[in-house]
C-alpha positions, 0 to 999 in steps of 0.5 A: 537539419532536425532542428528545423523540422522539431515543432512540425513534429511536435506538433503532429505528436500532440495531435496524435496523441489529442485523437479520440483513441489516445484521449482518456488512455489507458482504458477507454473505450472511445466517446460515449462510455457510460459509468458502468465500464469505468466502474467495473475497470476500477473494481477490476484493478482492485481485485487485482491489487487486493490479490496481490497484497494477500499473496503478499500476506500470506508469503510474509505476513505472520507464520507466513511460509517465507518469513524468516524466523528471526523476525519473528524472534526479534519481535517477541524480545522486543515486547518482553523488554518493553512490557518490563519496562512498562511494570517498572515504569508502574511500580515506580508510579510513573504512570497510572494504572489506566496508562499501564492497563492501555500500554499493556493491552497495546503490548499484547500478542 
């Protein structure tokens, strides 16, 4: 019943959707746009995505007003216990002073 009428229905469906309107979707405006629209759409959506990852940062980036403390906590320990391990590392002469200068900097707050 269906069957029978599937590639007359396909194939109406790609013609639709080869039409001038539904060629360059989403955001076209028909055949002969210039470089000015398609510019100014990408610079559109990345204002938007730009805004929304500083939304982002602000909400949960450091002392970010939702960000939970604990983090932050879990974080510090975690850099006082790898700095120690670097002095210890150091004074057992693991490694050079220019190696624990570099692992000391990267350790910074």
């Amino acid at each position: 019943m269906l069957l029978h009428t599937l590639p007359q229905i396909l194939g109406d469906f790609f013609d639709f959707m080869d039409s001038p309107q539904w060629r360059a979707w989403p955001f076209n405006t028909g055949f002969g746009e210039s470089f000015a629209p398609a510019i100014a759409r990408m610079v559109f959506v990345s204002l938007i995505f730009g805004a929304i990852i500083l939304f982002l940062r602000v909400l949960f980036g450091p002392n970010g007003y939702l960000r939970d403390e604990e983090m932050d906590r879990e974080a510090e320990e975690m850099i006082k216990k790898e700095r120690a391990e670097v002095e210890e590392e150091f004074a057992n002469g693991d490694i050079t002073e220019v190696e624990y200068k570099m692992k000391m900097r990267s350790l910074k707050d």
